[in-house]
DRENNUFI-514213 format. One record per residue (C-alpha): x, z, y; residue in one letter. Coordinates in steps of 0.25 Angstrom, whole numbers, plus 5000, padded with zeros to 4 digits. Example, Ala and Ser with C-alpha at 12.3 -4.5 7.8 and 13.67 -1.06 7.14 Angstrom:
! residues 2
504950314982A 505550294996S 
***
This chain:
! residues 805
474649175235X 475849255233X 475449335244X 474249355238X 474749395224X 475649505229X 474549565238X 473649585227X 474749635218X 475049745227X 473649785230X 473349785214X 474649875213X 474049975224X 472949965217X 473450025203X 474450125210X 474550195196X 474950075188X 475850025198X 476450145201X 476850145185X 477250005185X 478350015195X 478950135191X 479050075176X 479649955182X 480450025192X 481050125181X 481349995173X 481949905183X 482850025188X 483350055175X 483649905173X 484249905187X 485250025182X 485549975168X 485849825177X 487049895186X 487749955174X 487649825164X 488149755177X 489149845178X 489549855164X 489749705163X 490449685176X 491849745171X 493249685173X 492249555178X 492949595192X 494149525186X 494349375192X 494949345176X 493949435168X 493749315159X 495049265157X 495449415152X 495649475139X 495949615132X 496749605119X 496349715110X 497049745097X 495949775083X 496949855074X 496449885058X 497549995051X 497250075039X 495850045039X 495550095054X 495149985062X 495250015079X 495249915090X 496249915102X 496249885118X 497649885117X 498749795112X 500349785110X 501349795121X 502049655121X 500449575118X 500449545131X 501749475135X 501349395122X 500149345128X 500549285140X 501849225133X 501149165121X 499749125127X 499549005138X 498149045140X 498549185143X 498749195157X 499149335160X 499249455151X 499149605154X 499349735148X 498849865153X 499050015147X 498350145152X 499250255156X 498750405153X 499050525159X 499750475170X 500050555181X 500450505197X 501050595207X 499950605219X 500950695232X 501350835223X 500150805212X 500050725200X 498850655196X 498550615182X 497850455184X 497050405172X 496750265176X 498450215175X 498650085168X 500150015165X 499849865168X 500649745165X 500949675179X 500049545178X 498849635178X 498349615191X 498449455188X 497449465175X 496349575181X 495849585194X 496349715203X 496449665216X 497749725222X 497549775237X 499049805238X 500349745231X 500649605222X 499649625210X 500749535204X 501949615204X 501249745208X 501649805193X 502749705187X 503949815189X 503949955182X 503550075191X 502550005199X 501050025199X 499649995206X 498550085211X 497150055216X 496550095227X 496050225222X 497250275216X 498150235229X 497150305237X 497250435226X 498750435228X 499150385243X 497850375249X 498050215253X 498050095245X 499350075254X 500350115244X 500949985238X 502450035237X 502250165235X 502550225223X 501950345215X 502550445205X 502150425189X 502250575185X 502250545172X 503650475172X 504050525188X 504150385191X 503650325203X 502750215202X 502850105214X 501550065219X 501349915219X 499949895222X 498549935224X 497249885216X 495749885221X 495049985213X 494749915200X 493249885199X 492550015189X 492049885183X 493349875172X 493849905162X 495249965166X 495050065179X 496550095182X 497050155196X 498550145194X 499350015188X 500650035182X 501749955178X 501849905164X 503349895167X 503250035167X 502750075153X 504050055144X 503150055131X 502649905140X 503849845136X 503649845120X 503549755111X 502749825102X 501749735095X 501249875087X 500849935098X 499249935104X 499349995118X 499449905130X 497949835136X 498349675135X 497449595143X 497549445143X 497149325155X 497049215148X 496949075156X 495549005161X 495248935149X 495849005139X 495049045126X 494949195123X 494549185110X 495649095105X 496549185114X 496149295104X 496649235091X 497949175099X 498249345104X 497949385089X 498849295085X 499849335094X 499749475090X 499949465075X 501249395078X 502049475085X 501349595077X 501649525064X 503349525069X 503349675065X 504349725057X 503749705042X 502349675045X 501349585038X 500049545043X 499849505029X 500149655025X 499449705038X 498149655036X 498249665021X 498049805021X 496649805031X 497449795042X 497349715055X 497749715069X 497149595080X 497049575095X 495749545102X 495249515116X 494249575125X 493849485136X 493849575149X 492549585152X 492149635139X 493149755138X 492149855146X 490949815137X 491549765123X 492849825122X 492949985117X 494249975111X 495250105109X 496250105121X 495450035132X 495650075145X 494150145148X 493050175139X 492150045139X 490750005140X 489949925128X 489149795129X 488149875121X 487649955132X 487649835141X 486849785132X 486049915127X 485649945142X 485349815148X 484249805135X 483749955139X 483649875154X 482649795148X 482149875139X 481649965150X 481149845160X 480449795149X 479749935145X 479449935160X 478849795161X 477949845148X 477549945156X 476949865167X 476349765156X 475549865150X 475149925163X 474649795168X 473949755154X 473249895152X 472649895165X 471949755162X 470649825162X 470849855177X 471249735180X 470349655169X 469149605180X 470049595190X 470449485184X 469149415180X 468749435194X 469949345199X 469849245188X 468249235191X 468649205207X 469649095203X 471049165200X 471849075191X 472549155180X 473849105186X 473449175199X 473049315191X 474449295183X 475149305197X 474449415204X 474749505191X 476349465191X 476149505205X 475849625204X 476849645191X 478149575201X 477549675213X 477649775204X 479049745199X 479549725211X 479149885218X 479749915204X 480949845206X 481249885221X 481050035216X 481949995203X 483049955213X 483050075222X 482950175207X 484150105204X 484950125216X 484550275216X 484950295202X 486150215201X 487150335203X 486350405192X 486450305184X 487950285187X 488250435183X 487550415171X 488150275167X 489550295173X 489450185182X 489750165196X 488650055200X 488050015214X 487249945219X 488049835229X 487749715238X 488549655225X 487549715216X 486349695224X 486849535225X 486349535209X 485349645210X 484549595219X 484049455212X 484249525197X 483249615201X 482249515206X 482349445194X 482049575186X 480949605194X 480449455192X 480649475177X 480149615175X 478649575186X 478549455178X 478749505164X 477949625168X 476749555173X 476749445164X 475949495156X 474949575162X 474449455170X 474449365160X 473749455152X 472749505163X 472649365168X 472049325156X 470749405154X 469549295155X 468549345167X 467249345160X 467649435149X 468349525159X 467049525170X 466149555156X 467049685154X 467449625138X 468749605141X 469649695132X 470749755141X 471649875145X 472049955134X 471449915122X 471849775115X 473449785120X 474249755109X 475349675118X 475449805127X 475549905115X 476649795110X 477149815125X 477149985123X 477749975110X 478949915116X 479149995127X 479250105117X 480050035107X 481050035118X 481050155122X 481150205110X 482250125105X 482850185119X 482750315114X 483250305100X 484550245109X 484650375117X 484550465106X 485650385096X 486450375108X 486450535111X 486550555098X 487750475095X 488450545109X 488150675102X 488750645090X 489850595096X 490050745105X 489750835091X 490550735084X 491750815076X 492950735082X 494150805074X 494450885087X 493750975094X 493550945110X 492851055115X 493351165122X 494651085125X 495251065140X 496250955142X 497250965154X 497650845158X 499050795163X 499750905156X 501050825156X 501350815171X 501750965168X 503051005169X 502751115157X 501651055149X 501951155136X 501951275146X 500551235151X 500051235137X 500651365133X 499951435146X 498651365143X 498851415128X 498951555133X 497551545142X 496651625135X 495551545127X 496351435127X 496451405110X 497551305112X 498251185119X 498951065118X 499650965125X 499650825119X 499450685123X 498150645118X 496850715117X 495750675108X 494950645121X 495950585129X 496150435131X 497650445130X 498150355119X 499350315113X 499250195102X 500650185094X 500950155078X 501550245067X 502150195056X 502250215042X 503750165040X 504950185048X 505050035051X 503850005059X 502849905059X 501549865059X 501449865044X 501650015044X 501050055057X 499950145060X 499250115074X 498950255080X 498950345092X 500050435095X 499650585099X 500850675104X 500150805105X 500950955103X 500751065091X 499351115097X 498650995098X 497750985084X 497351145087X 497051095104X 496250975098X 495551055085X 496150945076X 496150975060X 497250925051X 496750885039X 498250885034X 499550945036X 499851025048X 499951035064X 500951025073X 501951145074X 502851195087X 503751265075X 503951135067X 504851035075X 504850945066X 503350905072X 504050835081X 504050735073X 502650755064X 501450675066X 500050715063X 499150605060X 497550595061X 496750545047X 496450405050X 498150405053X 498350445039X 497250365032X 497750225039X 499150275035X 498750305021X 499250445021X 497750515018X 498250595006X 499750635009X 499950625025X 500850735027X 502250715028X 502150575027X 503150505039X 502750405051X 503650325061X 503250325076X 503750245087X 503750335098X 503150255112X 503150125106X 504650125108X 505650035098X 505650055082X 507050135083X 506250245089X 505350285076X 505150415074X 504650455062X 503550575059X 503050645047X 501450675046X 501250835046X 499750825047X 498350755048X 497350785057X 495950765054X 495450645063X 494950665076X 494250575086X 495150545099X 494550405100X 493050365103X 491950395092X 491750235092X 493050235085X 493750265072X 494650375072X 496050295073X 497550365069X 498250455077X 499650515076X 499950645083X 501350695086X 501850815091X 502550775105X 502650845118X 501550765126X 500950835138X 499950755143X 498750845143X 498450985138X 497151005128X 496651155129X 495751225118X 494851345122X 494251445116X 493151445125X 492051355128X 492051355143X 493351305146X 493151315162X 493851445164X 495051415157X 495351275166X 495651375178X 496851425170X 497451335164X 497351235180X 498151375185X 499151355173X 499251195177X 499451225192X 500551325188X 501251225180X 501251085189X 500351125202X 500650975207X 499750935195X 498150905194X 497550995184X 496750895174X 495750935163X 494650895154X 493850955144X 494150875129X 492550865128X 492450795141X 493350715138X 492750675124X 491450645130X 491850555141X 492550445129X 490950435127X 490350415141X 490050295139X 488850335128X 488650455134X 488250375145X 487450265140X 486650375132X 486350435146X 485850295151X 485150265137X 484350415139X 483950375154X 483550225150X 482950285137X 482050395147X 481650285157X 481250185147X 480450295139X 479950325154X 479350195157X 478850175143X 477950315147X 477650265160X 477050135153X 476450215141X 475750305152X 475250205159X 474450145148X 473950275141X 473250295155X 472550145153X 472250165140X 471550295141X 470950225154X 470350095146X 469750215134X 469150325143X 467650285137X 468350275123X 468950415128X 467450475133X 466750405123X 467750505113X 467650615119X 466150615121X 466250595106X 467150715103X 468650675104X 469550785107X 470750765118X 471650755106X 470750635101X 470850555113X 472350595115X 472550535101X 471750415104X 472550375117X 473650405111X 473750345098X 474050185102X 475050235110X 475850325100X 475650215089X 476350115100X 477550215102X 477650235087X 477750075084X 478650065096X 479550165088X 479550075075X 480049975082X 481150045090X 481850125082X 482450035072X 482849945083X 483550075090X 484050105075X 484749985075X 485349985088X 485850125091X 486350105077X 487249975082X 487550075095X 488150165085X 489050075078X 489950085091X 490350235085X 491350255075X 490750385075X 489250405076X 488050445070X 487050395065X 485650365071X 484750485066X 483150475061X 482850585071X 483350505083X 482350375079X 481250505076X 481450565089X 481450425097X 480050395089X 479450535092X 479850545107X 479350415109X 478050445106X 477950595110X 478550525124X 477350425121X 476250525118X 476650625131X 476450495140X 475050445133X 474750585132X 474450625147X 473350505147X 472650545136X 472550675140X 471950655152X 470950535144X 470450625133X 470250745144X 469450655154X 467950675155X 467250555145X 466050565157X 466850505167X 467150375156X 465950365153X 465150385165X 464950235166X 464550205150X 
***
């Protein structure tokens, strides 16, 4: 019987080549898309699961309120963890973790910069899994001076993982660094990708007790069984203890004023897809997309399965006495319910086999596009494989369903008698079916265009600095005459200025410390900020603007010892109408309270963004210090190519031993946003292919529809209708079905763009013309696809239609 079912379903799909042939590439489009959008959720909700005690592990973040500026944290105090583990049973081991920026090794007579360093406390190898291919993972970073490569960077730098023992040069301090052991390349699946594991011995400002400084990434393992929640309010607790033993402070006082500083936890496998916190490690991902494309997946299925419904139901005419001839010789309508899901699961499965091979052939496309670096492995096919005949038992089923339930049911006599009501006319479930379809891709559009629109008002966005036209070189402070480069880079013609500082507004390089309003410090008094060591060219380089006082000037010495400070800064510390002159006291390096050192404000610079456009704009202190580490160059001209050969000659000259780094500032502004610019590129092609199939579908039934109305059509133009008549009439129930579908979609896309938009302290909003544009695309889209078929209707010969009349 089986047999039998699938023989006659493939003869009636050879039969209709045309419709087939439309069916399966609609469903093929669908399930490849679905197949794509699959690997990356996959991916994207694998992370840090490699470790054996991902469960078990917890981030501590710190949520700080001051002054009216509320800014959350992935870091936390120095001493937090050592408190941990000695006051909490259920802790089992605790860990801290630091990046290190702009460090540089010494590779034969070269030094190279590394990006991807980390100082780590010595048990981390006991609370994450990095499997060790060399050395004691227990002892492998418990004394000062020691550290651990992977794979990759032993191979970089001795071209064997052999190297246990060995030690390699830290240029930055010229201390050489004993290698203790080698690491398996950490899965890309994490949320730390690090190549080079020092010591935490080895950081002095490790050792502090400094309960008022956010810097150091504390992880926790608590013990099987252990509750996090309650661990929560015990490592809160903790906190406000040791932070309430400061000198004069009061939470009373603290919090009194608006204030409010507490610690959370960020179980590890949520950090990639929940956690977007200043000071994380890498840029993460958001459970919104996980959850924004996987209903997109679905979406796009469920248009295709629309497709193939009212393919199957249109074409009832064809197939109408077909079935009154089967039910007259016997056929049960069991039996006619099963040859048409036949056919719909034969259809499905060609689509599916040509889904699978679309998907492996677009999979490096689509990992340029999406950033990802999937696969498809004997690991991947061991899930792939049975997912994908569940799908295509879902989507033949659901597909097929009702087409032969619907075509199963037409009563023979009527049928045989010719007064049965079929194809076109009478469909109000198949217009509901088409209004869908459109409603979601137009809410699909509406998505793209808020997206780009957001993106480009985030790249036109007036950031309080200009980034264009600037060229940073890297590394600057492995030169033995940093202040000589700049001045030979000054003298370039069209260079408009340089300067050498520690910190760009690109850059990821932080430094998190506290300023304080009274020469005895403490928390009562303090002002949680970043800390910018920059020299007298800076705010020019940059295209700052004071919006007080004045710069910084190589003829003044006492600038030494002046601070300029952002708005925000002087708002939180109450200084908006009078900040100038007005003194605050600065630990330098976190080091004891006997080394304050205390500044005076000479000017305010108007805020700039140096942080994502998600968040609020938080204090920054700048002061003028010697600090080398990169060199920012302003051109007068836009093409900024022909100068690099110059100023690499200038670099040579100076320290030949050294690789010659660069970017360009705009580059570096754009890649902080990669992430959107990357699920607007996914959204455009999703939102195409599902506009795609819609077409395909809509195509499809103009051509039955004017096929169930070529007498009406004849009958019309025998009568007098123009080709613009008939064109209007074919078209009309198909334009009124795009325009309901619009109704619905754009309030609904309204709603959750507006939602998307929320994630941005900075955005704009949702404009009429991009719901306008959606709406009228949609039907202009609608009107080229139902056009083609009416033309060729309303220009046929009415003799040949009604030859048989």
């Amino acid at each position: 019987m089986l047999k039998n079912f699938i023989k006659i379903a493939f003869k009636n799909l050879l039969k209709n080549k045309g419709v087939t042939v439309i069916n399966i590439l609609g469903l093929a489009a669908g399930l490849a898309t679905c197949l794509l959008i699959v690997f990356y959720v996959v991916d994207e909700l694998s992370y840090d699961r490699f470790n054996q005690k991902a469960d078990r592990i917890y981030r501590v973040n710190a949520d700080i309120k001051f002054g009216g500026n509320s800014s959350s944290y992935a870091v936390t105090p120095p001493p937090l963890s050592a408190a941990l583990k000695a006051e909490f049973p259920e802790v089992e081991r605790s860990v801290r973790m630091i990046a290190a920026t702009e460090i540089r090794f010494k590779k034969g007579n070269e030094y190279v910069n590394e990006n991807k360093v980390v100082y780590g406390d010595a048990g981390i190898f006991d609370v994450f899994t990095l499997p060790m291919i060399d050395g004691d993972p227990k002892t492998a970073l418990k004394e000062p001076n020691t550290i651990v490569l992977t794979e990759n960077a032993a191979k970089k730098y001795f071209n064997s993982i052999q190297v246990v023992g060995r030690y390699i040069t830290l240029v930055n301090s010229n201390v050489n660094y004993k290698i203790t052991g080698v690491l398996r390349n950490i899965p890309s699946q994490s949320h730390f990708n690090f190549d080079f594991f020092m010591s935490m011995p080895s950081l002095e400002s490790s050792k502090g007790n400094n309960w008022n400084g956010f810097s150091f990434t504390t992880y926790a393992l608590l013990k099987p069984g252990a509750n996090g929640n309650l661990f929560e309010k015990k490592v809160n607790n903790l906190f406000r203890k040791y932070f309430a033993q400061q000198p004069g402070f009061s939470w009373k006082n603290f919090e009194k004023s608006g204030n409010a500083i507490s610690l959370t936890l960020t179980p590890l496998t949520s950090i990639h897809l929940t956690s977007n916190r200043q000071y994380e490690f890498e840029p993460n991902s958001s459970m919104e997309y996980i959850y924004t494309f996987s209903a997109i997946a679905l979406f796009i299925l469920l248009i295709a399965c629309i497709n193939f419904m009212n393919l199957s139901t249109a074409r009832s005419a064809n197939r109408a006495r077909e079935v009154g001839v089967r039910k007259v010789l016997g056929s049960s309508r069991k039996n006619l319910i099963l040859q048409f899901l036949a056919e719909s699961l034969l259809t499905t499965f060609f689509a599916t086999m040509i889904a699978l091979v679309a998907a492996w052939l677009l999979l490096p496309l689509f990992n340029q596009v999406s950033g990802k670096e999937l696969n498809i492995s004997a690991q991947t096919l061991s899930w792939l494989l049975p997912a994908l005949l569940l799908i295509m038992l879902i989507v033949g089923v659901v597909a097929g369903s009702y087409p032969a339930f619907y075509l199963s049911g037409f009563e023979p006599i009527k049928v045989l008698k010719g007064r049965l009501s079929t194809g076109f006319k009478g469909g109000g479930f198949r217009n509901f079916l088409v209004v869908m379809q459109f409603s979601i891709s137009i809410f699909l559009v509406i998505g793209t265009l808020v997206i780009y629109n957001q993106l480009n008002y985030i790249r036109n966005k007036d950031l309080g600095f200009d980034r264009n036209h600037v060229l940073v070189v890297k590394n600057t402070i492995g030169l033995s005459n940093a202040r000589l480069f700049k001045q030979q880079v000054k003298g370039i013609s069209g260079v408009a200025n340089a300067s050498l500082s520690g910190f760009i507004p690109t850059g990821r390089l932080r430094q998190p410390n506290s300023v304080f309003t009274n020469k005895v410090p403490n928390s009562r008094n303090a002002l949680f900020t970043e800390i910018w060591p920059v020299d007298e060219d800076y705010l020019q380089t940059m295209g700052m603007a004071l919006s007080k006082g004045r710069n910084f000037s190589s003829q003044m010495p006492t600038d030494s010892l002046g601070m300029i400070i952002n708005e925000t800064a002087a708002r939180m510390l109450g200084f908006t109408k009078d900040p100038l002159n007005k003194t605050l006291y600065y630990i330098p390096d976190g080091g004891p309270n006997n080394s304050v050192k205390q500044y005076h404000i000479i000017g305010v610079v108007k805020d700039f963004n140096f942080s994502s456009l998600r968040d609020n704009i938080t204090p920054v202190v700048i002061l003028l210090e010697n600090n080398n580490n990169a060199l920012s160059v302003r051109f007068n001209d836009n093409n900024l190519k022909p100068y690099i050969a110059q100023i690499q000659n200038k670099w040579n000259t100076l320290s030949p031993n050294q690789h010659f780094e660069y970017s360009f500032m705009d580059d570096d502004f754009n890649s902080a946003y990669r992430t959107e610019q990357r699920t607007g590129s996914l959204f455009l092609i999703f939102t195409t292919l599902a506009v795609f199939i819609a077409c395909l579908g809509l195509f499809s039934l103009a051509a039955y529809a004017a096929e169930q109305r070529n007498k009406e059509i004849g009958i019309r133009k025998v009568l007098g209708a123009s080709v613009s008549n008939i064109m209007r009439m074919l078209s009309a129930d198909f334009i009124r079905l795009v325009g309901i579908a619009f109704i619905i979609a754009s309030p609904l896309a309204w709603y959750a763009m507006h939602k998307w938009l929320q994630g941005f302290a900075y955005r704009e909003a949702i404009q009429w013309w991009v719901i306008a544009v959606a709406g009228l695309g949609a039907i202009i889209i609608a009107f080229i696809t139902i056009s083609s078929q009416s033309i060729k209707a309303a220009l046929s010969n009415p003799v040949d239609s009604l030859r048989s009349e």
